[in-house]
MARDRENVO-318145 format. One record per residue (C-alpha): x, y, z; residue in one letter; residue number from 0. Coordinates in steps of 0.05 Angstrom, whole numbers. Layout:
east = X north = Y up = Z r = A k = NUM;
...
***
This chain:
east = 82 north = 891 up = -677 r = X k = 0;
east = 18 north = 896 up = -644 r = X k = 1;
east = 15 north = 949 up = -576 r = X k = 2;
east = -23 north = 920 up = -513 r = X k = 3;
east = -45 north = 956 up = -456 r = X k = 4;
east = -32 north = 924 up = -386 r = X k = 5;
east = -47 north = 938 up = -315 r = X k = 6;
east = -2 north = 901 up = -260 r = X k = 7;
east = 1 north = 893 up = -176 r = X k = 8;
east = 71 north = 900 up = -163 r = X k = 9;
east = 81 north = 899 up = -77 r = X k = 10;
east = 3 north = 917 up = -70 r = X k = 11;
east = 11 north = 974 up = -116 r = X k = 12;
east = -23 north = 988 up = -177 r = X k = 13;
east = 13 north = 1010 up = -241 r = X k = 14;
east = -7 north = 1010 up = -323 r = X k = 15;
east = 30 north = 1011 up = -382 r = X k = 16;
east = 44 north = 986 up = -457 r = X k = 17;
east = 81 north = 934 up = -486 r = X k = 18;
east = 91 north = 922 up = -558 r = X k = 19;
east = 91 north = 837 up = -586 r = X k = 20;
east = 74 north = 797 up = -638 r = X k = 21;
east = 16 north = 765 up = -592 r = X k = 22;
east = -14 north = 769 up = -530 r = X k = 23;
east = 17 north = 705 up = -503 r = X k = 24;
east = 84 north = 741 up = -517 r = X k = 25;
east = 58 north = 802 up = -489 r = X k = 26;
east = 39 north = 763 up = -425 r = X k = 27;
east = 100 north = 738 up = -423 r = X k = 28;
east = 137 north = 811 up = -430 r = X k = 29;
east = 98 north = 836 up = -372 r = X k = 30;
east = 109 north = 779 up = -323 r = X k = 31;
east = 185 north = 788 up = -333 r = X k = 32;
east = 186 north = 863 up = -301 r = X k = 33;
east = 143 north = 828 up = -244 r = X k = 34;
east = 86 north = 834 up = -205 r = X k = 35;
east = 10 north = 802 up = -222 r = X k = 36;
east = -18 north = 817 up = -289 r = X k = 37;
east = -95 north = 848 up = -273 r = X k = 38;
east = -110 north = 858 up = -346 r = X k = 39;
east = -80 north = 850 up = -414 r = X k = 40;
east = -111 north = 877 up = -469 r = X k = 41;
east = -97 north = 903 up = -553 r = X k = 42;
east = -95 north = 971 up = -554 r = X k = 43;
east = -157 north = 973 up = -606 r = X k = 44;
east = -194 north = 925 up = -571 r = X k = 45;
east = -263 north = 939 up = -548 r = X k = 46;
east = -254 north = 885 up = -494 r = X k = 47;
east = -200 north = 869 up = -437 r = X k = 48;
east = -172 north = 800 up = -424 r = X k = 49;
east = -164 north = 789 up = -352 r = X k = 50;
east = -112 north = 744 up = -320 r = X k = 51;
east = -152 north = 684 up = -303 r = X k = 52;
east = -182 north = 693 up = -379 r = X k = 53;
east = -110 north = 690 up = -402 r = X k = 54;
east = -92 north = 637 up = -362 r = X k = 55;
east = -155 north = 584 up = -381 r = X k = 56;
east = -147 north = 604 up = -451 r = X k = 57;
east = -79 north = 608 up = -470 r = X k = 58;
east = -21 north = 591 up = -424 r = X k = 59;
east = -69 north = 543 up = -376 r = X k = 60;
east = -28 north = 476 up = -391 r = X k = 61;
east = 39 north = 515 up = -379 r = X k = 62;
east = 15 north = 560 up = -315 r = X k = 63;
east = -38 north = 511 up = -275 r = X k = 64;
east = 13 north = 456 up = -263 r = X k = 65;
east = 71 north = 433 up = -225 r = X k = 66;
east = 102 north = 365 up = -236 r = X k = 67;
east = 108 north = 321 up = -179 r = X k = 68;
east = 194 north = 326 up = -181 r = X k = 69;
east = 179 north = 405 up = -179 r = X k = 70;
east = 145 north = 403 up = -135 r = X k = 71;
east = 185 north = 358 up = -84 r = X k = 72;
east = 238 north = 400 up = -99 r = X k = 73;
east = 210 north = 466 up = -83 r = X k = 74;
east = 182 north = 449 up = -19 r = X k = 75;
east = 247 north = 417 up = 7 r = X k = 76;
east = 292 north = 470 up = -15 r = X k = 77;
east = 247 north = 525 up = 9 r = X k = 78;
east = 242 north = 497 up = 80 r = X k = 79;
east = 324 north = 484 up = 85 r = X k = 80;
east = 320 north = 563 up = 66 r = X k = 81;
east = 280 north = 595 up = 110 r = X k = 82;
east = 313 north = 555 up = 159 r = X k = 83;
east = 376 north = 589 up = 148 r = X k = 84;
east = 331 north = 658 up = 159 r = X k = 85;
east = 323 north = 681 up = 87 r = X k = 86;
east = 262 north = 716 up = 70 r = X k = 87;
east = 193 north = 678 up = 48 r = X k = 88;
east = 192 north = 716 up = -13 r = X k = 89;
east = 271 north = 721 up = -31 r = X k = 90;
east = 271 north = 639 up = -26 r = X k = 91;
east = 206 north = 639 up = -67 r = X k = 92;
east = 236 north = 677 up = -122 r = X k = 93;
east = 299 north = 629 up = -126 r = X k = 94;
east = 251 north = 583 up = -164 r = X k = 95;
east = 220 north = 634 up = -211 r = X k = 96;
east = 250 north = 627 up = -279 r = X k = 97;
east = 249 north = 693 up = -324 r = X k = 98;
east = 193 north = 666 up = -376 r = X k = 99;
east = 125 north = 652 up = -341 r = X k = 100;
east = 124 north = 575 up = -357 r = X k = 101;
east = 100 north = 509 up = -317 r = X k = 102;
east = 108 north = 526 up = -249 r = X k = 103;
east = 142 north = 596 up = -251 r = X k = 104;
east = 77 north = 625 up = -264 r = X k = 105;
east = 43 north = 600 up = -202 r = X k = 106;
east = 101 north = 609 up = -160 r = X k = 107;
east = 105 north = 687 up = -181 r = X k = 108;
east = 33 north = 695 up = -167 r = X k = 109;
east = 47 north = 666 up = -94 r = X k = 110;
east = 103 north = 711 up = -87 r = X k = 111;
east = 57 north = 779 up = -114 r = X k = 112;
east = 10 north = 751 up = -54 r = X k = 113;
east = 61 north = 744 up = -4 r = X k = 114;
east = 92 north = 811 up = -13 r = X k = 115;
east = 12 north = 843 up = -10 r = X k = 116;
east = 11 north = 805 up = 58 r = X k = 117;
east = -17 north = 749 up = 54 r = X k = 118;
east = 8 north = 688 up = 92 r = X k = 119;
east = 36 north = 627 up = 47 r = X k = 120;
east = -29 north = 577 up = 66 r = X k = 121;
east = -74 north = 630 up = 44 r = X k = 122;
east = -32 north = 640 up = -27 r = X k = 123;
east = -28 north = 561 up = -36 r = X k = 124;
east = -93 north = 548 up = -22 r = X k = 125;
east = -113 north = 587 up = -83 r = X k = 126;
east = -81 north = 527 up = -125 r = X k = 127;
east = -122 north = 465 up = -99 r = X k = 128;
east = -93 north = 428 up = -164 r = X k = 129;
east = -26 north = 433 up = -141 r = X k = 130;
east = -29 north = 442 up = -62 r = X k = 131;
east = -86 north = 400 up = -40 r = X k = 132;
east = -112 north = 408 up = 29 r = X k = 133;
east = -48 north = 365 up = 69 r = X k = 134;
east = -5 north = 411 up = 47 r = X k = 135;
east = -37 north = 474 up = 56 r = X k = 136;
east = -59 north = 450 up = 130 r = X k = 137;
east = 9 north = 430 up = 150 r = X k = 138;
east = 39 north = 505 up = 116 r = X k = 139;
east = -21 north = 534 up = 169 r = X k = 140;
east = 1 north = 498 up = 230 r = X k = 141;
east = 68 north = 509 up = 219 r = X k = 142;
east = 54 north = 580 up = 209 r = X k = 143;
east = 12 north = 577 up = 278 r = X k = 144;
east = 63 north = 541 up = 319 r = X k = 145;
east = 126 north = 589 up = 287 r = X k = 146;
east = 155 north = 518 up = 253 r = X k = 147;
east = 140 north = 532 up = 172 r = X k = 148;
east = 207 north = 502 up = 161 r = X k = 149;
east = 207 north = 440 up = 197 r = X k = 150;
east = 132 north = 437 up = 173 r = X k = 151;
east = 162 north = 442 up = 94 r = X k = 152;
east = 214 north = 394 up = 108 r = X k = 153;
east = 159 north = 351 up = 130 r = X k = 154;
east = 117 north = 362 up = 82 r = X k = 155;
east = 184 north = 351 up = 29 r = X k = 156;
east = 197 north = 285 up = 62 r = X k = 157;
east = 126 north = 263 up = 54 r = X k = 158;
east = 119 north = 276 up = -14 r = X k = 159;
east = 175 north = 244 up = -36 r = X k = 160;
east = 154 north = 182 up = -10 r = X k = 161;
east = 95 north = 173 up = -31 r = X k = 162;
east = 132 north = 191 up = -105 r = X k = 163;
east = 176 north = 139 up = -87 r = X k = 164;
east = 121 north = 89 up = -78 r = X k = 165;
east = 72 north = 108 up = -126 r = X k = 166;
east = 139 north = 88 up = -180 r = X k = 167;
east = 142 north = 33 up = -139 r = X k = 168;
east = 72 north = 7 up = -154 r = X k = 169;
east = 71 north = 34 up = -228 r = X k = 170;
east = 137 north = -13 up = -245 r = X k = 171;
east = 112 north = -68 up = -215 r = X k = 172;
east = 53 north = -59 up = -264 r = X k = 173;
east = 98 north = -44 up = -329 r = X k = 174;
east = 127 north = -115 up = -337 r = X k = 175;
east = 50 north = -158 up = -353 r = X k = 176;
east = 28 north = -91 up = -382 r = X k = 177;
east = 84 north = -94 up = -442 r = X k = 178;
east = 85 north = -169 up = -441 r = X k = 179;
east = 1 north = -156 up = -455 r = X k = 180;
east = 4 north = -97 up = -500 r = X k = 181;
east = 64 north = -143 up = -550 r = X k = 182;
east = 24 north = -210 up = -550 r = X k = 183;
east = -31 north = -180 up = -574 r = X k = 184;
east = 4 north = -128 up = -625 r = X k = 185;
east = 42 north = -203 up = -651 r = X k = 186;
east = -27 north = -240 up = -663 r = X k = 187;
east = -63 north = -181 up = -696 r = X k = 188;
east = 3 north = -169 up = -740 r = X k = 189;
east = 5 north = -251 up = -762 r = X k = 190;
east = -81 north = -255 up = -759 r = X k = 191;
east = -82 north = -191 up = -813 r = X k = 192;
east = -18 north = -212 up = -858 r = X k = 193;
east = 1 north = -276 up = -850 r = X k = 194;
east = -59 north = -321 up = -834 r = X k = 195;
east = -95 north = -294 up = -901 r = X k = 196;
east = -39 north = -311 up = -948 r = X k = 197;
east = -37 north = -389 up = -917 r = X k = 198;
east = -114 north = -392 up = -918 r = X k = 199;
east = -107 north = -369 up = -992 r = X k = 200;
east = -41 north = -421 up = -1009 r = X k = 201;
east = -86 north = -469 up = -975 r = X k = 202;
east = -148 north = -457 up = -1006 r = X k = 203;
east = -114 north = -474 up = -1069 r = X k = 204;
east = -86 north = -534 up = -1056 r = X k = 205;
east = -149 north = -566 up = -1028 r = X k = 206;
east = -123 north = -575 up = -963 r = X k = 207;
east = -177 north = -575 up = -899 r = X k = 208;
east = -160 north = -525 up = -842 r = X k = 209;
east = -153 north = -538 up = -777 r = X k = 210;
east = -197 north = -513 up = -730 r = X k = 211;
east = -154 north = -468 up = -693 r = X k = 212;
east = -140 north = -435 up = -769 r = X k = 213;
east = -214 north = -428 up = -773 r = X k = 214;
east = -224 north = -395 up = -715 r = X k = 215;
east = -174 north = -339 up = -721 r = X k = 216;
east = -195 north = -325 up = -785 r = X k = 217;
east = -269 north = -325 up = -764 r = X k = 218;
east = -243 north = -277 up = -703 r = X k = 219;
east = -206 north = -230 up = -758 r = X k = 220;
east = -261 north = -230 up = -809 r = X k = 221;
east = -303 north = -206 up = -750 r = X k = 222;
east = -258 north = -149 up = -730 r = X k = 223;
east = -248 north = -127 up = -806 r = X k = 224;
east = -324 north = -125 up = -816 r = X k = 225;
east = -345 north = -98 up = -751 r = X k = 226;
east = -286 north = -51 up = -730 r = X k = 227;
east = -322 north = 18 up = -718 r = X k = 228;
east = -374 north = -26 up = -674 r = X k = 229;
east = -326 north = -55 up = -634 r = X k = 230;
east = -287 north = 15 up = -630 r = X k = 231;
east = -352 north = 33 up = -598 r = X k = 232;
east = -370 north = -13 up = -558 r = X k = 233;
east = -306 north = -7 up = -519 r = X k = 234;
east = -310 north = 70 up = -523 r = X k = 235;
east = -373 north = 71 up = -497 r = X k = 236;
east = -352 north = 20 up = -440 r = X k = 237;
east = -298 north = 65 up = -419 r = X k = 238;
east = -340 north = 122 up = -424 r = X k = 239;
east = -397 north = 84 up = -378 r = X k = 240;
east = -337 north = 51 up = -335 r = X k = 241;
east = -312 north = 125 up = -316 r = X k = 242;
east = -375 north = 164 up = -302 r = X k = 243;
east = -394 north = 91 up = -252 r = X k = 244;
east = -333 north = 114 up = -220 r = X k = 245;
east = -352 north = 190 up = -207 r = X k = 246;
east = -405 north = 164 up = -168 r = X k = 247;
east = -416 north = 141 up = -99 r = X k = 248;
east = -445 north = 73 up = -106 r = X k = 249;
east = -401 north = 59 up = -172 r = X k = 250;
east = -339 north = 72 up = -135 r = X k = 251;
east = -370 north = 31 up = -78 r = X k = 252;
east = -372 north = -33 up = -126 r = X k = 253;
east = -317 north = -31 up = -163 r = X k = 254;
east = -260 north = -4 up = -92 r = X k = 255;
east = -305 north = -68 up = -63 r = X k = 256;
east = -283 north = -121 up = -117 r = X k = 257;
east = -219 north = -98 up = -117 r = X k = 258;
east = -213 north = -104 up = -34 r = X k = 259;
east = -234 north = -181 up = -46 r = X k = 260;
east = -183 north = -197 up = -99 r = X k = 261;
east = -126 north = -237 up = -61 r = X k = 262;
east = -62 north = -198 up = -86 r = X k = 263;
east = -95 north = -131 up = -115 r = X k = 264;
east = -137 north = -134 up = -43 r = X k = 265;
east = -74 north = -138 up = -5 r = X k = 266;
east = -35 north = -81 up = -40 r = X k = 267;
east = -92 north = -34 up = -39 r = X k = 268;
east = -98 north = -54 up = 42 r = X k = 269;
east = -28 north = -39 up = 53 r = X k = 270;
east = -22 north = 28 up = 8 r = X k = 271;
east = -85 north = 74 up = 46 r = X k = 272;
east = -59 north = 34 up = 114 r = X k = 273;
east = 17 north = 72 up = 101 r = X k = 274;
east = -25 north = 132 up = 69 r = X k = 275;
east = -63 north = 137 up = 139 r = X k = 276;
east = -7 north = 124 up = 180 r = X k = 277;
east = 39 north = 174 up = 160 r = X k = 278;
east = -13 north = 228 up = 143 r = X k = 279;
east = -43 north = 225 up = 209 r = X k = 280;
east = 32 north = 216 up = 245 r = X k = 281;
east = 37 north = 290 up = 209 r = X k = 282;
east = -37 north = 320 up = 235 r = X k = 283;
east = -20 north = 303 up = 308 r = X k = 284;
east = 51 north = 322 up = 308 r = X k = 285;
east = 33 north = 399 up = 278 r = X k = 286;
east = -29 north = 404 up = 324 r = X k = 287;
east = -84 north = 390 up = 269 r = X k = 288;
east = -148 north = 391 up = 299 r = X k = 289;
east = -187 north = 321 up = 297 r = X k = 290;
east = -244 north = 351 up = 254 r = X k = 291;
east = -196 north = 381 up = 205 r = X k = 292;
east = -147 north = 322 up = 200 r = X k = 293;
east = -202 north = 260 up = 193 r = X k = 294;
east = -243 north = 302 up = 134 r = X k = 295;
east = -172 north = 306 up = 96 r = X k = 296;
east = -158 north = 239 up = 104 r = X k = 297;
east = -226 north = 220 up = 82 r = X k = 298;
east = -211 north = 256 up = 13 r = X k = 299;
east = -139 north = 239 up = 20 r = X k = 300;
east = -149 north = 160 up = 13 r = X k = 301;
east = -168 north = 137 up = -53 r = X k = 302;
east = -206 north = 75 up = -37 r = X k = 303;
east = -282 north = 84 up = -16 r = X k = 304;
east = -281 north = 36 up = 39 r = X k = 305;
east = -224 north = 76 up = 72 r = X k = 306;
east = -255 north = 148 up = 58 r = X k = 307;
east = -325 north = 127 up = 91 r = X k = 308;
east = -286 north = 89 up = 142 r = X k = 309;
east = -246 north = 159 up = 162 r = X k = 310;
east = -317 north = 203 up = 164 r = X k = 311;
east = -337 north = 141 up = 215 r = X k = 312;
east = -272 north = 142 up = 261 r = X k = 313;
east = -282 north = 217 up = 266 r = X k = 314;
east = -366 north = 214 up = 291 r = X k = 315;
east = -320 north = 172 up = 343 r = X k = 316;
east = -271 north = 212 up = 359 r = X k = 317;
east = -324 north = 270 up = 364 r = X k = 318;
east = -358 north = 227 up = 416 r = X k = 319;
east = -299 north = 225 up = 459 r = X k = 320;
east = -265 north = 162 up = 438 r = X k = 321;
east = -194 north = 136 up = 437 r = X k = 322;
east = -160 north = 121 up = 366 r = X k = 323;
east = -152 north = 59 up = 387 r = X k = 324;
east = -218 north = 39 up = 407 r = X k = 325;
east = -247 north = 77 up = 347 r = X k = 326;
east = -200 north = 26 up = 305 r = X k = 327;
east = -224 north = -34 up = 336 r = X k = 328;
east = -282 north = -34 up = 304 r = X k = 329;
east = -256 north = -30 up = 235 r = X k = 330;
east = -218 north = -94 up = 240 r = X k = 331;
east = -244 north = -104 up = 156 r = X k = 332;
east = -197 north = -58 up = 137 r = X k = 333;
east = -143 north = -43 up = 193 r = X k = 334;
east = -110 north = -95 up = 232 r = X k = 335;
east = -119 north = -109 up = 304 r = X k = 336;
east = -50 north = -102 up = 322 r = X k = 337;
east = -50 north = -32 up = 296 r = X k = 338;
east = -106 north = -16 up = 339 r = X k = 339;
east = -61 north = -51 up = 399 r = X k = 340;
east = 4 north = -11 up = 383 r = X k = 341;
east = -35 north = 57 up = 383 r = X k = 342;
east = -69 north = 33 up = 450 r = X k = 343;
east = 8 north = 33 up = 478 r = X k = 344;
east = 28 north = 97 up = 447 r = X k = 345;
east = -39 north = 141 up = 465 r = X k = 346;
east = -21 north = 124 up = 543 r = X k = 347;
east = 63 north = 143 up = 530 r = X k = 348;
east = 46 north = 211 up = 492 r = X k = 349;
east = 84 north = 177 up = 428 r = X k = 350;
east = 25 north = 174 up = 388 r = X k = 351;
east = 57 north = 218 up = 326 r = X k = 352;
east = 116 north = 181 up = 331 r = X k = 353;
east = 91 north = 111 up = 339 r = X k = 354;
east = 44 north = 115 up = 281 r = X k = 355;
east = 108 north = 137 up = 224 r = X k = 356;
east = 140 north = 73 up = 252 r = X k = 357;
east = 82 north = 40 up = 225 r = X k = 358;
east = 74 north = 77 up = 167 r = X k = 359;
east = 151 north = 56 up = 157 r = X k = 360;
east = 138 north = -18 up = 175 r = X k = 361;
east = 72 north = -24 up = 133 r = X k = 362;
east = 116 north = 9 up = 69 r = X k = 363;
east = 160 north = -52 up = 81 r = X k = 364;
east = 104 north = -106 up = 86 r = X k = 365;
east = 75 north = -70 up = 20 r = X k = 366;
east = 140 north = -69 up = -21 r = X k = 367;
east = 140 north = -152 up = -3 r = X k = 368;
east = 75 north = -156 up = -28 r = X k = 369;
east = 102 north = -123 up = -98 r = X k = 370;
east = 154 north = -172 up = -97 r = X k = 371;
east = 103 north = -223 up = -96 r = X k = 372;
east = 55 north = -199 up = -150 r = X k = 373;
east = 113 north = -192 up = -192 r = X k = 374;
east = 138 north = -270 up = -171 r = X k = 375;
east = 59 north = -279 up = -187 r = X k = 376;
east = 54 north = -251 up = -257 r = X k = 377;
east = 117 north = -270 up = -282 r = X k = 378;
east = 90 north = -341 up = -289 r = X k = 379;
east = 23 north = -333 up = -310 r = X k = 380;
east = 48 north = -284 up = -362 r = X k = 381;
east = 104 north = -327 up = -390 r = X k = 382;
east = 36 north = -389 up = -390 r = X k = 383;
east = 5 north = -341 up = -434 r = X k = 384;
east = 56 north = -317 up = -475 r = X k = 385;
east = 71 north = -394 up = -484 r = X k = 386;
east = -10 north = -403 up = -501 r = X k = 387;
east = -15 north = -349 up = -547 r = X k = 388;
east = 55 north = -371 up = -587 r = X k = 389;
east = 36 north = -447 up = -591 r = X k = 390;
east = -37 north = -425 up = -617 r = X k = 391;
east = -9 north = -378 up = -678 r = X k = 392;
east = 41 north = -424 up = -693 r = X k = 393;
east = -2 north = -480 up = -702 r = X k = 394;
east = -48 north = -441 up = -747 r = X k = 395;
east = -1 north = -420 up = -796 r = X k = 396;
east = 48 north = -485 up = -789 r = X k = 397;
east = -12 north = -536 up = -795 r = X k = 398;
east = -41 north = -514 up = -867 r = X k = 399;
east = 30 north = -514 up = -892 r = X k = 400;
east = 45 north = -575 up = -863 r = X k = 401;
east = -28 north = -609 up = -894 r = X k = 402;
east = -11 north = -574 up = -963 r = X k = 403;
east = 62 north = -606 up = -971 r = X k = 404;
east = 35 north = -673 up = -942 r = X k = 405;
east = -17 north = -677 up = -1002 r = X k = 406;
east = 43 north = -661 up = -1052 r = X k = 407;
east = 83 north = -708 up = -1039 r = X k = 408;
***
C-alpha cells in the first residue's frame, strides 16, 4: 500500500498525519471517517500536494458536489423538527453524515467542520450555490436573525417539496406523447430499414409498379442511409446553436416569448412562475426579507425571461415607494388583475404573507386543471398520429404485396 500524508481542521484545530491505501480516493475517504476537513492530501514521495478542492474537482466531484432533490427535502425537514426539539446544530447535522464521504455526506461534513469553527449555517450553505441557491440560504439568514431557524427549515422543507411535487407533476404529464413519439418513430425506422427493402425487392421482381407512398419511404430511407453522419450533424449542430441562443439574453427572450403565445404551453408556463412568485414571495415577507433582497432572488428564481425582467421592474417600483399592488397593475401581460385586487385587500389588513400562499395554493390548483387538459389535449392528437403513421406503413408494405399476387393470379 501506498502512505499519504494529510493535514485536517478538526473543531478549528489543526492536526497532520499518515494514512496508508491503495489510492488517494481511498485515502480521502480514510481521513474523512476520523472527521474534520481535509486541508491537504498528498503521497508521501510526491513533490506536489493535492488540496481539497483539487481532490474534490478531480476525483470524488460527481459523488461530493451534489445532493438529490429527495435528500435534500429530507434533510432540511428533519433538521428543522430537530432543532426544534433543542438538539444541537451540529449533533442534528451529523445524524445525516454517513461513514464513507459519498453524495451528500461530503458536503454535509464540510458544513458541520464550519459550524463547529463558528460559523453560522447561511454562511456554510452559501458556500454550495449548486445545492443551496440563494432562497434557501436567505430564509436560513432570517431565521437565524429573527431566532426562528426551525420554523424557517420547516418552511423552507415544505416549500421544496412542493415544488418537487409539481415539477413530477409537469414531467408526467409530458411522459405519455413523449413515449407514444419516441415508439412511432422507433416502429417506422424498424419496418423502413427491414421490411420495406425486402417488398421493394419481391416487388421489383415481379414487375409490379409501387405506390407512391412505397416510393416515398424508400426515397426518405435511401436518404438517411446515404446521408446519416450529415444529418447526425445537422441536428447536433442545431442543438448545439439552440442551447448557446438560450444562454443569452435576447435568445432566451425569443424563444420564453413563443412559448408565452402558445395557447396550452402559454397557459402552464403562466400559471407555474405565477405559484413560483406567490409562494416565494409569501416566504420573503413572512421572515422579514428585505424588498431589494427578495425581488433580485425572484428575478433569478423564475425561469421564464418575461417574469425575471418583470421582477427587476416591480422592484425599481417598489424602490420608488409603491404598493405591490399598484406595482402589479401594470403587468396585467403576465399577472392577472384580480391578483393585483386580492393583494390590494391584504396590504391594507396586514395579511399580505398569508394572503399571497392562498394564492399560491389556489393558482397550484388552476395549474394542475390545466395538466389535466393538455393531457385530455394530446391524448387525441397523439392517438390521430399514431393512427396516420400505422395506416401510412401499412399501406406501403400491404399495397406491393397486394399488386404482386393480383398479377399472379
Amino acid at each position: 500500500m501506498a502512505q499519504f500524508v494529510y493535514k485536517v481542521s478538526r473543531k478549528g484545530k489543526k492536526s497532520s498525519g499518515l494514512v496508508e491505501a491503495e489510492s488517494l480516493v481511498e485515502a480521502a475517504e480514510k481521513v474523512s471517517e476520523k472527521g474534520g476537513y481535509i486541508l491537504e492530501l498528498k503521497s508521501k514521495f510526491s513533490l506536489g500536494s493535492l488540496k481539497l478542492d483539487q481532490l474534490v474537482e478531480k476525483l470524488v466531484q460527481p459523488l461530493s458536489e451534489r445532493m438529490k432533490m429527495v435528500e435534500k427535502i429530507l434533510f432540511t425537514s428533519q433538521l428543522g423538527s430537530m432543532l426544534k426539539t433543542g438538539l444541537p446544530i451540529t449533533e442534528a447535522i451529523e445524524a445525516f453524515v454517513d461513514e464513507k464521504p459519498t453524495g451528500s455526506s461530503v458536503i454535509l461534513r464540510r458544513i458541520m467542520d464550519r459550524l463547529k469553527s463558528g460559523k453560522k449555517l447561511s454562511e456554510s450553505l452559501e458556500e454550495y450555490p449548486q445545492v443551496f441557491d440563494k432562497v434557501y440560504v436567505n430564509v436560513v439568514r432570517s431565521g437565524e436573525t429573527m431566532g426562528t431557524l426551525a420554523e424557517s427549515l420547516t418552511y423552507l422543507g415544505d416549500q421544496l417539496k412542493r415544488e418537487h411535487n409539481l415539477r413530477n407533476r409537469v414531467k408526467s404529464a409530458m411522459i405519455y406523447p413523449v413515449v407514444v413519439v419516441i415508439a412511432m418513430i422507433a416502429v417506422m425506422t424498424f419496418i423502413s430499414l427491414s421490411v420495406v427493402p425486402k417488398v421493394v425487392t419481391f416487388a421489383e421482381r415481379s414487375g409490379a409498379e409501387l405506390p407512391i407512398i412505397t416510393q416515398l419511404m424508400v426515397a426518405v430511407t435511401v436518404f438517411i442511409q446515404t446521408n446519416w453522419g450529415l444529418i447526425l450533424l445537422v441536428l447536433a449542430s442545431v442543438g448545439v446553436g439552440l442551447w448557446q441562443a438560450l444562454r443569452t439574453n435576447e435568445g432566451k427572450r425569443i424563444v420564453d416569448g413563443v412559448i408565452l403565445k402558445i395557447p396550452v404551453s402559454g397557459n402552464l408556463i403562466r400559471r407555474y412562475n405565477q405559484v413560483r412568485f406567490a409562494r416565494l414571495l409569501a416566504g420573503f415577507y413572512k421572515y422579514g426579507i428585505g424588498v431589494e433582497d427578495s425581488f433580485d432572488i425572484l428575478s433569478e428564481s423564475l425561469n421564464n425571461y418575461y417574469y425575471a425582467e418583470a421582477c427587476k421592474r416591480l422592484k425599481g417600483r417598489l424602490m420608488l415607494g409603491r404598493s405591490l399592488s399598484d406595482s402589479l397593475s401594470a403587468e396585467k401581460e403576465l399577472f392577472p388583475p384580480i391578483m393585483g385586487r386580492v393583494i390590494k385587500g391584504a396590504e391594507r389588513t396586514g395579511v399580505l404573507d398569508e394572503t399571497l400562499l392562498k394564492m399560491a395554493v389556489f393558482y397550484e390548483e388552476e395549474l394542475e386543471t390545466a395538466l389535466k387538459d393538455l393531457t385530455s389535449l394530446i391524448e387525441p392528437i397523439m392517438v390521430m398520429f399514431l393512427g396516420i403513421g400505422v395506416i401510412g406503413i401499412a399501406l406501403a408494405v400491404i399495397v406491393p404485396i397486394y399488386r404482386v399476387t393480383t398479377q399472379i393470379k
